[in-house]
C-alpha positions in Angstrom: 20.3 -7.3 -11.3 20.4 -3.9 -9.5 16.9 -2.6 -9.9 17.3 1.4 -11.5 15.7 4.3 -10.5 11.9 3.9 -8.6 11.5 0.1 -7.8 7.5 0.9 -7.7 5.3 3.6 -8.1 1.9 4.1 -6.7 -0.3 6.9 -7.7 -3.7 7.9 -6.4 -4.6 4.2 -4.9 -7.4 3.7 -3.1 -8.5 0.2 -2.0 -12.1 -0.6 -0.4 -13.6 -3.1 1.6 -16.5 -4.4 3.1 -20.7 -3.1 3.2 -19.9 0.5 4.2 -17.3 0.9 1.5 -14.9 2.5 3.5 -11.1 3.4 1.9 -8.7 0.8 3.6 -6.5 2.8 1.8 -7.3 6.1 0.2 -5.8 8.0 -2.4 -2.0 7.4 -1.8 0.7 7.9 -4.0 4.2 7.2 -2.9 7.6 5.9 -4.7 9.7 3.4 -3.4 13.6 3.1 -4.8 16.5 1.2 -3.9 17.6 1.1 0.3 15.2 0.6 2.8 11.9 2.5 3.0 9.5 2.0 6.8 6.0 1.7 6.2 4.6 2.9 9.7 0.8 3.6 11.5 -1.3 2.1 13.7 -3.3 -0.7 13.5 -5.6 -0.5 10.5 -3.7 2.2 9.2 -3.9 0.5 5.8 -0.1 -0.7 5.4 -1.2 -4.5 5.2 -3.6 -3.4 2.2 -1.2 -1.0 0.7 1.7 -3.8 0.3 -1.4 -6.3 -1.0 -1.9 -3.7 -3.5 1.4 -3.6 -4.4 2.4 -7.3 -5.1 -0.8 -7.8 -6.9 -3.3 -9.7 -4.3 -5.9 -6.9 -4.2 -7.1 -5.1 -6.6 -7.1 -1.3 -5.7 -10.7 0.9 -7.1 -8.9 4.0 -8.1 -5.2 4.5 -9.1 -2.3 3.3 -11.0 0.4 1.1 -9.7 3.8 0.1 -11.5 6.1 -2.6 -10.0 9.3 -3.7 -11.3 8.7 -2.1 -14.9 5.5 -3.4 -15.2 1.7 -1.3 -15.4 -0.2 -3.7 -12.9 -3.4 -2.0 -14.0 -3.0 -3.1 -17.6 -0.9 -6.3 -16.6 -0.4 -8.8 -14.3 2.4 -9.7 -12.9 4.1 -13.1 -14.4 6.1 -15.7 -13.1 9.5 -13.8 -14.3 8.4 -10.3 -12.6 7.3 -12.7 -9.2 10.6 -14.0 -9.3 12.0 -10.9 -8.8 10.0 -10.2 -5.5 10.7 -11.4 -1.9 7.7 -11.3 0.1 7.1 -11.9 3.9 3.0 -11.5 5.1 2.5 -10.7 8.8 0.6 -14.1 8.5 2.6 -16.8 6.8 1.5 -20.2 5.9 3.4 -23.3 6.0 3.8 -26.9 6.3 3.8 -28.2 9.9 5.8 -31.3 8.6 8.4 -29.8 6.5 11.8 -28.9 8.2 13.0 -25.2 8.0 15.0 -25.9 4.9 12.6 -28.2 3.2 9.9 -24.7 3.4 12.8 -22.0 2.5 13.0 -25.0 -0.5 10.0 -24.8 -1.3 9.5 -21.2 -1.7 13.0 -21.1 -3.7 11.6 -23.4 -6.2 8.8 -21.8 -7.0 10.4 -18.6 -7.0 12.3 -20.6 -10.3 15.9 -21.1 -8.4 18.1 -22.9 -11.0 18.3 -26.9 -9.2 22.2 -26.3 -9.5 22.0 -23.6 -7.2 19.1 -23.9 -5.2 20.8 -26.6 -2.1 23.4 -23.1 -1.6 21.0 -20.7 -2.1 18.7 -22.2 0.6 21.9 -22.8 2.9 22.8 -18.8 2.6 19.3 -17.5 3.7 19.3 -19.8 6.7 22.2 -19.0 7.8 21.9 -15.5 7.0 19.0 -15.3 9.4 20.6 -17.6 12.3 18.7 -20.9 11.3 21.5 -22.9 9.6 21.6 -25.1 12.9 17.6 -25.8 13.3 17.5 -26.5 9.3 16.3 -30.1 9.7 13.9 -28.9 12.2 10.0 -29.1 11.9 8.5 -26.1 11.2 6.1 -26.9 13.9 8.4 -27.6 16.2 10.1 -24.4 15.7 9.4 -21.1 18.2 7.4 -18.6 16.6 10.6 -16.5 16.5 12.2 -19.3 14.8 9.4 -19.5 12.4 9.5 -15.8 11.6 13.1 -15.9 10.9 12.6 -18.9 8.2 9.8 -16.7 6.8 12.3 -13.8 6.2 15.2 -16.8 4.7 12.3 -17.8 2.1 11.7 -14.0 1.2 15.4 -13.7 0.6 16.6 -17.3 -0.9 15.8 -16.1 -4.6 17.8 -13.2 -4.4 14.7 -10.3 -5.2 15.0 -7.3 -6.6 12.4 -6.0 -4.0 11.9 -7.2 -0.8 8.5 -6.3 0.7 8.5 -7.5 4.7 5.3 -7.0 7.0 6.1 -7.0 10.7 9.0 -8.9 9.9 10.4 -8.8 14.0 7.5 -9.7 15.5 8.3 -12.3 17.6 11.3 -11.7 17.7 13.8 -11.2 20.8 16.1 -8.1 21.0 19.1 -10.3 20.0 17.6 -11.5 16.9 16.1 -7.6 16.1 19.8 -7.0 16.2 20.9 -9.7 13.5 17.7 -8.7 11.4 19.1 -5.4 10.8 22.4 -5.8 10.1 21.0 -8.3 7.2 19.0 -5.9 6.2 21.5 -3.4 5.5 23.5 -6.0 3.9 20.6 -7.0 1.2 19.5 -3.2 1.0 22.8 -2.3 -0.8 21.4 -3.0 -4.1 17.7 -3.8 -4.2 14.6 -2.1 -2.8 13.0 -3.4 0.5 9.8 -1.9 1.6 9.5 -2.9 5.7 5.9 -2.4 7.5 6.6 -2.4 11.1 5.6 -1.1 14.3 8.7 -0.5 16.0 10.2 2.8 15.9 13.8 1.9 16.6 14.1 -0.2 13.9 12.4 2.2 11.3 15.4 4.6 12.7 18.0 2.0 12.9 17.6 0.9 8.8 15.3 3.3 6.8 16.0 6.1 4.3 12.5 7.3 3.8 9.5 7.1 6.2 6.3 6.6 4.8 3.5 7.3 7.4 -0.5 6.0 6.9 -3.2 7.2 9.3 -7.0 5.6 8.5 -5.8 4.9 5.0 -4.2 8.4 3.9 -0.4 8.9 3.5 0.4 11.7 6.3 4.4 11.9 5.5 6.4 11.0 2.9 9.9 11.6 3.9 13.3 11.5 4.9 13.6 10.2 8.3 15.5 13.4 9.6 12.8 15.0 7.9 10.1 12.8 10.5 12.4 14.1 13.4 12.5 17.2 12.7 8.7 17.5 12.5 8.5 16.6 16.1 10.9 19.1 16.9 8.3 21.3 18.5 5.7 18.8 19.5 7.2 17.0 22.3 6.1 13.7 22.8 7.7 9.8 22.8 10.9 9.2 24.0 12.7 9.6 20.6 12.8 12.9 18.1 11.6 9.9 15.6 8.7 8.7 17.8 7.6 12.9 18.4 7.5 13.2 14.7 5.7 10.1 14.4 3.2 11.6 17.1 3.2 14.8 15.5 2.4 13.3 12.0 -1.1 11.6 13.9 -1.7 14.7 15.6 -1.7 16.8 12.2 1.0 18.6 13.7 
């Protein structure tokens, strides 16, 4: 099950959108491999488009992209190779009428969760993520937290390979940041998990490598020690991680 050496590769993408053509993203190559790698920037940055590119729901103009084993240029990927990947948008849909457990369900199913172990597998990621006592909750009658958190058990109940998460602790309190990461490092053992976020403390908190986008083009692609030590000299934030961020968008 362990995935073995680079999870997905990315060379040379570029995606475009819109009248004036403009890269969303622009030329980046990056690998990502097993533990956790932080997808950071600002808004528009491109990391929302990147991940689309990744799991297959845009199409990217320029560049070659391989996930789990497979050439996404030459083929899509198929129900086996999707059952393989968690994924969590920033902007999750759902059914306001099904309870918590009846959505993390869902997603299990179609993710192809034997029927024998699907009730247990669906039991595990809500209580991984602190949910097993608001199972038989509405979805719509859950907090947005609350919903998050289901969003992140559905991404997880299949057991993936690679875990892609966008924002996934938005919305959510500094208690339940704090349980988030400690699953995290739990499911990061042995599978890859690629985690777009805007919150600096967690990027230092979980990640191995640090992936930085600014207006669509990858500005660092490294270690996170590496991101520190880049602000060494710059001053800035009130971390050496957030001065190396800053440094990074200053072309420092």
């Amino acid at each position: 099950m362990s995935p073995v050496g680079q999870v997905v590769e990315a060379h040379a993408v570029s995606v475009r959108y819109g009248r004036s053509r403009a890269p969303q993203v622009d030329q980046v190559t990056a690998e990502i491999g097993r533990g956790v790698t932080a997808l950071v920037g600002k808004n528009g940055a491109g990391k929302s488009t990147f991940i689309k590119a990744i799991v297959g729901l845009v199409r990217p103009e320029e560049g070659e992209r391989t996930v789990l084993g497979i050439d996404v240029a030459r083929r899509r990927l198929d129900h086996e190779h999707y059952a393989r990947l968690g994924y969590l948008p920033q902007d999750f849909g759902y059914v306001a009428s099904f309870t918590a457990r009846e959505f993390v369900e869902y997603g299990a199913w179609l993710k192809r969760v034997p029927k024998q172990r699907l009730r247990s597998a669906v039991d595990e990621a809500l209580d991984a993520v602190g949910l097993a006592d608001s199972a038989d909750t509405k979805m719509r009658k859950l907090s947005g937290g609350m919903r998050r958190r289901a969003g992140i058990a559905q991404a997880l109940a299949h057991n993936p390979d690679l875990l892609i998460l966008d924002e996934p602790t938005t919305g959510l309190d500094p208690e339940q940041r704090v349980r988030f990461r400690e699953l995290i490092r739990s499911v990061a053992a042995d599978r890859a998990v690629l985690l777009s976020s805007h919150l600096i403390e967690d990027v230092r908190a979980l990640a191995a490598r640090v992936l930085v986008l600014d207006e669509g083009e990858l500005r660092f692609n490294g270690s996170v020690v590496g991101l520190e030590e880049r602000g060494a000299r710059f001053g800035g934030g009130d971390s050496p991680l957030e001065s190396g961020y800053l440094a990074v968008l200053a072309g420092a």
